[in-house]
KEBA-569391 format. One record per residue (C-alpha): residue number from 0; z, x, y; residue in one letter. Coordinates in pm, 1 decimal. Layout:
<recs>
NUM	Z	X	Y	A
...
</recs>
This chain:
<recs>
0	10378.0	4974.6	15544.9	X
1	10221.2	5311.9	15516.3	X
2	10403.3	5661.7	15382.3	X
3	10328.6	6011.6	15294.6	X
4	10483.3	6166.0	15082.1	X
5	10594.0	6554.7	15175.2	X
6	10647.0	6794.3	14955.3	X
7	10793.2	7152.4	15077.9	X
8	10837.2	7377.4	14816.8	X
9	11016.2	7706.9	14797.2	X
10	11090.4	8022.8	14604.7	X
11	11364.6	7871.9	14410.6	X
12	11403.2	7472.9	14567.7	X
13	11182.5	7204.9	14679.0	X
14	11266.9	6927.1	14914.8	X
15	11053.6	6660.8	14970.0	X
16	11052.7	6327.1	15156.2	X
17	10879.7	5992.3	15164.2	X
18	10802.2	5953.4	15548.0	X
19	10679.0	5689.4	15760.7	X
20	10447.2	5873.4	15966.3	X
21	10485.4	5605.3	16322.1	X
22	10853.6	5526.1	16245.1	X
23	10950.0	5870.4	16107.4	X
24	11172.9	5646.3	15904.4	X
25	11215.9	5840.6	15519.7	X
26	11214.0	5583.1	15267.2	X
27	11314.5	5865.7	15004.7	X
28	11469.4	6182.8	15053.2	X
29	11601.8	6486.7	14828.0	X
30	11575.5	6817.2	14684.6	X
31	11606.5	7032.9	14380.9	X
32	11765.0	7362.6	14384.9	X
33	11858.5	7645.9	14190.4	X
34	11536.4	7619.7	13983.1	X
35	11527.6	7795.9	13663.5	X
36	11935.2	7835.9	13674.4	X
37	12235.1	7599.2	13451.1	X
38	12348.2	7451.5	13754.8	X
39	11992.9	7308.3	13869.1	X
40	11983.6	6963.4	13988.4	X
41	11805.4	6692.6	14181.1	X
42	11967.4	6513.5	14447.8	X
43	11781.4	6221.7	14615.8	X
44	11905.0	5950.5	14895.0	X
45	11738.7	5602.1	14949.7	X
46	11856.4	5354.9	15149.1	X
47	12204.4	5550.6	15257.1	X
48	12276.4	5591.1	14931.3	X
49	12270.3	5951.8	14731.6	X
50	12232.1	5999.2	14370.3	X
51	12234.0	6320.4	14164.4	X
52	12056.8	6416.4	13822.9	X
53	12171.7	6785.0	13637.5	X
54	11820.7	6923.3	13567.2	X
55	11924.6	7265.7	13389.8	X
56	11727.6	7543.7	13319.1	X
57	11428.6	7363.8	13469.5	X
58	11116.2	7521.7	13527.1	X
59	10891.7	7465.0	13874.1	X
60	10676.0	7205.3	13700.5	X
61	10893.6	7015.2	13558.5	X
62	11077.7	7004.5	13879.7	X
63	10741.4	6857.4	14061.8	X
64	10750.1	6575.9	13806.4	X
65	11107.8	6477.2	13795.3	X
66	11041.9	6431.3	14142.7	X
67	10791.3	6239.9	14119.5	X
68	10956.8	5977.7	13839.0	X
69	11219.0	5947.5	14087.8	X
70	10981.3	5823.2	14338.5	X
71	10820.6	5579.7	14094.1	X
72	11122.6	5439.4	14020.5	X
73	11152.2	5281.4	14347.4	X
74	10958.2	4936.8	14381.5	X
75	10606.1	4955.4	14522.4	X
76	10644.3	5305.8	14724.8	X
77	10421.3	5459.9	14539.7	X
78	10155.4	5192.3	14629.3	X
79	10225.7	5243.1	14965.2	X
80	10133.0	5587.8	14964.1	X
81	9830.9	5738.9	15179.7	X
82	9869.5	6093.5	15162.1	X
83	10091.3	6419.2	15057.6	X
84	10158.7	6630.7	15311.3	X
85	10230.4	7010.3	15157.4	X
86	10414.1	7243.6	15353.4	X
87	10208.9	7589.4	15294.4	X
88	10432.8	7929.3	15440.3	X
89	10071.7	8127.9	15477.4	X
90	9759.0	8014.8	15589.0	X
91	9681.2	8384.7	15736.3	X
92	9440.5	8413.1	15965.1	X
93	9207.2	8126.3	15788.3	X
94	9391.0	7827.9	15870.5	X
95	9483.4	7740.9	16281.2	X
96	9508.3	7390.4	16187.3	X
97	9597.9	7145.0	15915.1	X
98	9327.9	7065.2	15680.3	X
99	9220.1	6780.5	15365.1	X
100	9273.0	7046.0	15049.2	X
101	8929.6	7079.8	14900.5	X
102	8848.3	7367.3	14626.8	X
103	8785.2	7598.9	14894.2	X
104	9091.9	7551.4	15030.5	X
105	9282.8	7631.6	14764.7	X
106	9144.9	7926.8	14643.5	X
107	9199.6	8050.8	15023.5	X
108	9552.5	7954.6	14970.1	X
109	9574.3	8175.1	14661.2	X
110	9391.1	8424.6	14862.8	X
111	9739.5	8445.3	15087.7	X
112	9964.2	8468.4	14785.4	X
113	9915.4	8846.6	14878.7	X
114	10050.3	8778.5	15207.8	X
115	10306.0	8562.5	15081.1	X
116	10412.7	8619.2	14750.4	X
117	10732.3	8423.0	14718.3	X
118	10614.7	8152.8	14855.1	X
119	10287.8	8024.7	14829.9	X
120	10243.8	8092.3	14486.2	X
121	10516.9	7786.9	14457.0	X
122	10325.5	7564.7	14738.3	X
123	10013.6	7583.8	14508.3	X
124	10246.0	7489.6	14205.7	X
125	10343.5	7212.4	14412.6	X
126	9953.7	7080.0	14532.0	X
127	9829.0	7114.3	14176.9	X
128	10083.8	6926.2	14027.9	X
129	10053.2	6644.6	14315.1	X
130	9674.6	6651.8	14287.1	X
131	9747.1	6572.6	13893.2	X
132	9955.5	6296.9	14002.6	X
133	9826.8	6152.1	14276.2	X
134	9432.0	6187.2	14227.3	X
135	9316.4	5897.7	14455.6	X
136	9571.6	6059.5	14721.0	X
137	9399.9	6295.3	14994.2	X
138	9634.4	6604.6	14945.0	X
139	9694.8	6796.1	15317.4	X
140	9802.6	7132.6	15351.4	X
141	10036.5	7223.9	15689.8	X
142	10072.5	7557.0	15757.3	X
143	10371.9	7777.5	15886.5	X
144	10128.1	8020.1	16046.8	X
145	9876.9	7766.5	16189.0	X
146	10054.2	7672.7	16561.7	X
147	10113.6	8083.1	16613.3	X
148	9735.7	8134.5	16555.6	X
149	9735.6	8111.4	16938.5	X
150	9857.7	8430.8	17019.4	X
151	9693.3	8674.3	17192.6	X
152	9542.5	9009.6	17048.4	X
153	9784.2	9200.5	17192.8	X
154	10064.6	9005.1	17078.1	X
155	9996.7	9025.0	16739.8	X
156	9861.4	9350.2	16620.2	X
157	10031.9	9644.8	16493.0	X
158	9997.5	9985.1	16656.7	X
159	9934.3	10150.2	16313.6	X
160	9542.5	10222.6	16235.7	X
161	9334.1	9935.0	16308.6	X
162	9173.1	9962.9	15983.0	X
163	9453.0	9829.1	15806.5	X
164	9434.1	9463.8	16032.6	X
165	9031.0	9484.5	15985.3	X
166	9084.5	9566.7	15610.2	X
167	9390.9	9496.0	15522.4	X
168	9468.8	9181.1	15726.6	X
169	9817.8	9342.7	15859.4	X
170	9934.4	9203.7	16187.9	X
171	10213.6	8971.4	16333.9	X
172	10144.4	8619.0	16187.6	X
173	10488.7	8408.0	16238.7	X
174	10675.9	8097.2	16100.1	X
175	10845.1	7818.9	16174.5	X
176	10577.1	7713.3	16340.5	X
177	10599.8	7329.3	16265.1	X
178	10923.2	7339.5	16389.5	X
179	10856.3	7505.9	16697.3	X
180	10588.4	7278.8	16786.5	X
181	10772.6	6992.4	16689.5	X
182	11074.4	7054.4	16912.7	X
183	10853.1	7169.1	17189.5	X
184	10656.8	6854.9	17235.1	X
185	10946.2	6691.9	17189.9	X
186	11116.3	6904.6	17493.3	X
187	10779.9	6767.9	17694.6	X
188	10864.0	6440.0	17665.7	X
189	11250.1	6491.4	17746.0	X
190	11134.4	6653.5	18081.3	X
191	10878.3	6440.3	18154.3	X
192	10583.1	6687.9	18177.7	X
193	10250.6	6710.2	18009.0	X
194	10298.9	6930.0	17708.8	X
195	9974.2	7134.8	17802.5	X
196	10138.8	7226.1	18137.2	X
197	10511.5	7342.1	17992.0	X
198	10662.4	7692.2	17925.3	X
199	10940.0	7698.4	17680.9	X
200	11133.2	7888.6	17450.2	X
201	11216.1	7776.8	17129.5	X
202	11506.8	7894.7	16938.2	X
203	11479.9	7793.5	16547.3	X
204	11782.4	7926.0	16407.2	X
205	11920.4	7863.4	16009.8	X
206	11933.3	8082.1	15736.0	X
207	11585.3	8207.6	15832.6	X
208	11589.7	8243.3	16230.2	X
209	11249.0	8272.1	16483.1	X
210	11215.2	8274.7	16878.8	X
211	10845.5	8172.4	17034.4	X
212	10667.9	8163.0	17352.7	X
213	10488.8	7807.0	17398.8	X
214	10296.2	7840.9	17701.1	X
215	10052.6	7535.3	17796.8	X
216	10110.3	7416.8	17454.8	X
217	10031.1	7699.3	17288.8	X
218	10217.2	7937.7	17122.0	X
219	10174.1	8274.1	17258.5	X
220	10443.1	8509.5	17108.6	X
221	10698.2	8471.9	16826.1	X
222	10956.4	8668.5	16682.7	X
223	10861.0	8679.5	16297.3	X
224	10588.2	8940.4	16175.1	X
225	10383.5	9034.2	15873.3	X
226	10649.3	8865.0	15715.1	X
227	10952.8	8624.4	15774.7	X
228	11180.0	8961.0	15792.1	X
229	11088.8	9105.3	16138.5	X
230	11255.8	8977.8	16477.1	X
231	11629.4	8801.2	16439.3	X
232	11972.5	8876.1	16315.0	X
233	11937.0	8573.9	15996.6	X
234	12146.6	8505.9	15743.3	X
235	12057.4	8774.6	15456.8	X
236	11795.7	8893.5	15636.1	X
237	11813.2	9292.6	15880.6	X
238	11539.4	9123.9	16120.6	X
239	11408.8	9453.8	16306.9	X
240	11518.6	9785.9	16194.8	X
241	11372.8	10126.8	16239.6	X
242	11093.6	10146.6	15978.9	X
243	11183.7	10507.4	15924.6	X
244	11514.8	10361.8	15721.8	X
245	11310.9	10318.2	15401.8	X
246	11217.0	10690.9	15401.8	X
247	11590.9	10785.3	15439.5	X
248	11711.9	10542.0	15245.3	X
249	11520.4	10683.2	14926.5	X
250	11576.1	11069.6	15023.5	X
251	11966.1	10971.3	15075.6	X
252	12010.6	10727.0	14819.9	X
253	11723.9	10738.2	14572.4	X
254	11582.8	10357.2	14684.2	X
255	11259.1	10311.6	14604.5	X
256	11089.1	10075.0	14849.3	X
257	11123.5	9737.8	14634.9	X
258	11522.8	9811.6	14658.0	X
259	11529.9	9864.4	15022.0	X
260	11310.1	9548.6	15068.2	X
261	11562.6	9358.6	14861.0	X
262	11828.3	9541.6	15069.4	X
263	11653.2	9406.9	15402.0	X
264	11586.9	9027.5	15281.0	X
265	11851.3	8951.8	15091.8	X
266	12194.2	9182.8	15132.0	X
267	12166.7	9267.4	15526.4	X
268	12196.1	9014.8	15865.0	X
269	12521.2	8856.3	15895.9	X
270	12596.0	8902.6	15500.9	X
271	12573.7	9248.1	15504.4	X
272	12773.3	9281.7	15855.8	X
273	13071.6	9037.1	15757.8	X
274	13113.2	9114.1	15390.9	X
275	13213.4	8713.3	15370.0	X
276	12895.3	8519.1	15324.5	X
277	12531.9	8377.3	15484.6	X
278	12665.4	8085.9	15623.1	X
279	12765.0	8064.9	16009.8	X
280	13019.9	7793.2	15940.4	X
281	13240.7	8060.7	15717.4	X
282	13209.5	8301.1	15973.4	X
283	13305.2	8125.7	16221.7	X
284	13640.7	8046.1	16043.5	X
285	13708.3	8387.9	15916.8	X
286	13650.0	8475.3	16314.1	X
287	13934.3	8229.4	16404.6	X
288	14166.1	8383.5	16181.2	X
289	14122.6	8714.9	16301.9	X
290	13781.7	8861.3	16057.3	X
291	13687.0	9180.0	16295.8	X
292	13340.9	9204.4	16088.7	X
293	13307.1	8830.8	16112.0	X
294	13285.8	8799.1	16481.8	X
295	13120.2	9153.3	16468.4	X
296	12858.9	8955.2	16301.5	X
297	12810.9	8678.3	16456.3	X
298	12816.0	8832.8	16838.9	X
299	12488.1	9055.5	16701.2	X
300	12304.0	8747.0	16583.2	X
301	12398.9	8586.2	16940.7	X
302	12267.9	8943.7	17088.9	X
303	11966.3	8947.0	16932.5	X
304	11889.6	8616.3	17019.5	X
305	11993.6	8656.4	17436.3	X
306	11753.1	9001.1	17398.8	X
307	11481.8	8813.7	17231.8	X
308	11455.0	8487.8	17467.1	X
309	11486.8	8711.3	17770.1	X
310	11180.5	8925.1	17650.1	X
311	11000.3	8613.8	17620.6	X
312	10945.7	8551.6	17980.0	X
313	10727.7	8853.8	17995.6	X
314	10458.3	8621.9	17806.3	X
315	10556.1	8295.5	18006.0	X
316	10622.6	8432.2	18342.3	X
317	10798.3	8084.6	18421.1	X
318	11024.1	7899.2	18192.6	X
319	11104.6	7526.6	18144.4	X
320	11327.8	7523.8	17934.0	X
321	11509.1	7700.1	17618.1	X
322	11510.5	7493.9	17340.7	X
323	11756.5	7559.5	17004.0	X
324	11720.9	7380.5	16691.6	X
325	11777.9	7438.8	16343.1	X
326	12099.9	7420.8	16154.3	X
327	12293.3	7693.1	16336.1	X
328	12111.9	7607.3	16665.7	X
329	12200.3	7189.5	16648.1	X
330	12525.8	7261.3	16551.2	X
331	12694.4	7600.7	16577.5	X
332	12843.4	7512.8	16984.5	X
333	13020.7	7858.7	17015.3	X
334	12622.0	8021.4	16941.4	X
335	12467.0	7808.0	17185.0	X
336	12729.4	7905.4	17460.5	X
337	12775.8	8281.7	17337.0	X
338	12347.4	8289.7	17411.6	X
339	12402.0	8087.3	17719.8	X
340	12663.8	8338.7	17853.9	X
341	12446.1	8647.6	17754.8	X
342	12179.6	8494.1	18003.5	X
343	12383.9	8442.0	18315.3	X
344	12113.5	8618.9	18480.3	X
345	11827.2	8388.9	18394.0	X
346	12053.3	8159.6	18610.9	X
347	12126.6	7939.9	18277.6	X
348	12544.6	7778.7	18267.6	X
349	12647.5	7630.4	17986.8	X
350	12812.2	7273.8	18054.5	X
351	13117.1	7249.7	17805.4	X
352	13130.0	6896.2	17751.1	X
353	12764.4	6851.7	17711.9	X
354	12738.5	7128.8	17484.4	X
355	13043.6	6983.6	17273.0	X
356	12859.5	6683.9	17214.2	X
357	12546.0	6877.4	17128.8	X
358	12360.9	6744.8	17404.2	X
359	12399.1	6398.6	17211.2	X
360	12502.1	6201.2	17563.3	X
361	12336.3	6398.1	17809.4	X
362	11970.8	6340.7	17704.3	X
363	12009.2	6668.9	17489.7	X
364	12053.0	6858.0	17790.3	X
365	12349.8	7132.1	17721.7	X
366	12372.7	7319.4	18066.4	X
367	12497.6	7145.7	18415.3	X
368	12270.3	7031.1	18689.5	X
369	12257.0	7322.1	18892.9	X
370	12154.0	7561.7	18566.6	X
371	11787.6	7613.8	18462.3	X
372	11744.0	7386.7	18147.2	X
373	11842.9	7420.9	17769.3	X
374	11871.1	7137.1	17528.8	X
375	11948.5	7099.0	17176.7	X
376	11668.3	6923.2	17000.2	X
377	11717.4	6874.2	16575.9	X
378	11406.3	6964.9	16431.8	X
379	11178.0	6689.3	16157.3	X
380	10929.6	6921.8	15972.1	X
381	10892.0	6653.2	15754.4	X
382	10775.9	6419.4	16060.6	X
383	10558.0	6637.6	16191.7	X
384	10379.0	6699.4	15830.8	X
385	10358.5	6346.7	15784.5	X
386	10193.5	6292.5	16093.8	X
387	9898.5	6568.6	16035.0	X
388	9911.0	6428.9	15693.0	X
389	9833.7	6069.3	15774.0	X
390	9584.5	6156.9	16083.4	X
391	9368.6	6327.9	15810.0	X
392	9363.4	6060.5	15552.1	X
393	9267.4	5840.5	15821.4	X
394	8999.1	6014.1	15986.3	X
395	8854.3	6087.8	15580.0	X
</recs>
């Protein structure tokens, strides 16, 4: 039996997986959060069963390795090992596929630390120290940007100077994008229709939250920018707010631009409007007992979303099917049928029972026979990284 192992690491946490690419079963599964912090720690399941090891004060490195002892501690998995997949947030405008890392690919990838500073400086930290590891192991990169390289011209750029995309390399990029591929060939198969002949809209909505066009397989519009802060409502994060609020901010409030950028990313969506918290699961209790700023905040992040998918058939001019996924969008019901409600006229109505069940008995379908289509379909980034992982090593 063949694996890859997946590594997808963050600004703070990596997660990482030990993936049968045909199956999609995960022999090994974990993370470790709150790097650099007391309370860091590595959890890990194998087999149904989870185990948990305090790793304080660790550093990124260190992290990568106690990872990897985990992983040799299991009998022959690491023998069974063809690849590691790496989950890269910014391949800018270089990288429209998945590609073997080679030298030149890395120092490309450092070349989009600019573009992604919180992030891909820890996905190189990540490669290196799997390279070190794993030297007779063809090392893949997967890109967050690649499947959005699709979109038109005039859906990415800027109207600000043009110099600054030809010099500067500043235009709409977006993210999520193995997810939004993922549940969109997935939708193709639920509907029974060549992927390369479908128009949907996928909905990928957690903590950080993206819409995007998929028309004949390609992406053709997405919500997220420059960066992962433009488009939605998310959980810490403003999504789209008059760019002239950094100017005020600093003449009103002395903020210089790094505090207002912290303001936007971490302090603002449905933190900032509740006062209570990030997560959509507290909200929606503090709504049920009455928290005005609670369901203030969660009826804009179902607002934005109705606006968003409804400017999305400009791109598509037919639609499919809407697709949400994601934590909030598998599992938050009162969301889905909030969004649902918001486009009555796009002839969409929300089946109750099917959308209790989260689509789980009705083929994922959540709206009733006579409505146009939406489905609940949970996302596997670490499948679909596994699978452009393995296809590489194989064709090498």
């Amino acid at each position: 039996m063949s694996y890859v192992l997946v590594l997808n690491c963050g600004s703070s946490s990596i997660k990482f997986a030990v993936v049968n690419p045909v199956s999609g079963e995960n022999a090994l599964m974990g993370l470790v959060q709150c790097i650099g912090m007391k309370e860091a720690s590595l959890q890990w399941k194998r087999a149904g069963q989870k185990q948990e090891r305090a790793l304080p004060d660790v550093n990124y490195e260190s992290a990568i390795y106690s990872i990897i002892e985990v992983l040799r501690e299991v009998d022959q998995l690491e023998s069974q090992l063809i690849a590691v997949g790496h989950r890269v947030v910014h391949g800018g405008e270089k990288f429209k596929s998945s590609v073997v890392i080679d030298e030149s690919v890395l120092d490309q990838i450092r070349d989009c630390c600019r573009l992604a500073p919180l992030h891909n400086p820890a996905n190189l930290t990540g490669i290196l120290a799997a390279k070190k590891n794993f030297p007779h192991l063809p090392q893949v990169a997967v890109f967050d940007t690649a499947f959005h390289q699709t979109m038109p011209k005039h859906a990415f750029i800027y109207a600000i100077p043009y110099e600054l995309y030809t010099q500067h390399s500043i235009r709409r990029y977006g993210f999520h994008g193995t997810s939004h591929q993922y549940v969109a060939e997935q939708a193709a198969l639920l509907i029974n229709k060549p992927f390369d002949q479908c128009a949907f809209i996928t909905a990928h909505l957690g903590n950080g939250s993206s819409v995007a066009a998929i028309l004949n397989g390609k992406s053709v519009d997405t919500s997220m920018g420059f960066t992962p802060l433009e488009g939605l409502v998310m959980g810490t994060r403003s999504g789209d707010v008059d760019p002239s609020l950094h100017a005020f901010l600093a003449d009103t409030l002395g903020y210089d631009v790094h505090k207002v950028t912290e303001l936007l990313n971490k302090k603002s969506g449905v933190l900032g409007l509740s006062q209570l918290g990030s997560d959509m699961r507290t909200l929606e209790n503090a709504e049920a007992e009455g928290h005005e700023n609670a369901a203030l905040a969660r009826e804009v992040f179902c607002y934005r979303l109705a606006k968003y998918i409804m400017s999305y058939l400009v791109p598509l001019g037919r639609l499919d099917a809407l697709i949400f996924t994601g934590g909030i969008g598998e599992n938050d019901r009162k969301v889905r049928a909030r969004v649902v409600q918001w486009l009555s006229a796009l002839n969409f109505t929300l089946d109750p029972v099917r959308n209790q069940e989260n689509g789980k008995q009705s083929g994922n379908v959540i709206t009733t026979s006579e409505s146009r289509v939406a489905l609940v379909i949970p996302t596997n980034e670490e499948l679909m990284i596994a699978r452009d992982a393995a296809k590489l090593a194989q064709r090498r």
